[in-house]
N, C-alpha and C positions, 0 to 999 in steps of 0.2 A: 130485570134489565131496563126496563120501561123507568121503571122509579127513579133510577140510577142516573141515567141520562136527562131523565127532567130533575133531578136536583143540580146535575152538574150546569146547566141550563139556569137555575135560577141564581147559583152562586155566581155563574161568570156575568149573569144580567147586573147583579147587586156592585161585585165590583169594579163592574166596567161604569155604571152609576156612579159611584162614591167618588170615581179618578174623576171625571167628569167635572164633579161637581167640589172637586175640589180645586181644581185648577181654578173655575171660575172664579172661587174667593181668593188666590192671591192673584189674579189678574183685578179684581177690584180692591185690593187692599194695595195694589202698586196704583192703581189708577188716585187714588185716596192721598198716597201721600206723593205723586205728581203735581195732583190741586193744591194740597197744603205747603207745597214747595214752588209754589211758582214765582217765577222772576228770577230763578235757581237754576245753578246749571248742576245736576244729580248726573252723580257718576255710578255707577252700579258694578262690581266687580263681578269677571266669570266665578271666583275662588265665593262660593256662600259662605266659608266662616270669617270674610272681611266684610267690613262695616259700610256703611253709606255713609258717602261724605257730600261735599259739596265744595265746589273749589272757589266759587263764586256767588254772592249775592247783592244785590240791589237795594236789598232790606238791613236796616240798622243793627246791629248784634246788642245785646242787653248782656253786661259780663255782669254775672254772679259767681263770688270764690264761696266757695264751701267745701270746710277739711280739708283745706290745701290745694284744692284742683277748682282750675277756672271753667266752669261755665259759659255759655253763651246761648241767650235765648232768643230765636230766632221766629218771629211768626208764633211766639208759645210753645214752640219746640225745642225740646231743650239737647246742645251739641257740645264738643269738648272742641279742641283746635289741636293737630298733628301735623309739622310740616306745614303751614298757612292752607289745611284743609279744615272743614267742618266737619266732626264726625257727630251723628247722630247715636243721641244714647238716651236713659229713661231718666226721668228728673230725679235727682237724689232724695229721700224723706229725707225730711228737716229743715230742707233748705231754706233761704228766706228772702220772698222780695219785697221788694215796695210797691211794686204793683201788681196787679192783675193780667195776665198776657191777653192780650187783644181777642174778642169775643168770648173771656171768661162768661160766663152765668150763672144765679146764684142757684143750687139745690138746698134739698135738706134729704138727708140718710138717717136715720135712725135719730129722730130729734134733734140730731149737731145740724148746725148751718155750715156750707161748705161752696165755696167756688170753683165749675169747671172748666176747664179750657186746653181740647186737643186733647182729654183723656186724661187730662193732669187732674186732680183735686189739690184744694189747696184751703186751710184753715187761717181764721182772720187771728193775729197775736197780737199781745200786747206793742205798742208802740207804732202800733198804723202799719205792719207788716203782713203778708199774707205768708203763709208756712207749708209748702209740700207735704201733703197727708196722706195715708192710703187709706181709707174708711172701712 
């Protein structure tokens, strides 16, 4: 009986731990993209399977169309536009800019040279283009 209660004991310690510790990460993964949004006003919906948008910004939008849907990159962050809102979504492979969004850097992955920026990779192409990659 002894045993019984010290396992029950260390399972409810492990996942009273894990909740813990996982909150912490999406409270710094909202802190994360607060900074990377700032001068933004971020609307956060109660419904978790809607999107983060933004209704407003201060900063220049960068349209890129690709396969028919407009882009706009914002700070490096790449948004779609609903109703004159920003929605936040993940940059398309393939797509292609002319530049480098603002504090790209250069890496190398497995021998290819690649540019990062905000989690994006992006491969250098023919014609002065930089090309969204997944490495």
């Amino acid at each position: 009986m002894k045993k019984l209660k010290l396992s029950l004991l260390v399972i409810f310690t492990v996942t009273a731990f894990t909740m813990v510790n996982s909150q912490e990460k999406v409270t710094s993964q909202e802190a994360l993209l607060a900074r990377t949004t700032s001068n933004t006003e971020l609307i956060r919906s109660k419904d978790s399977t809607k999107k983060n948008t933004i209704n407003s910004s201060d900063k220049k939008a960068q349209k890129v169309t690709f396969k028919g849907i407009n882009y706009y990159v914002i700070d490096g962050l790449w948004h779609t536009k609903f109703k004159n809102k920003f929605i936040l979504k993940q940059a398309p492979k393939g797509a292609k800019l002319n530049f480098i969004p603002k504090g790209g850097t250069l890496v190398t992955m497995g021998g290819k040279k690649y540019y990062k920026s905000n989690g994006v990779f992006y491969k250098k192409v023919k014609g002065g283009f930089y090309e969204v990659a997944r490495p």
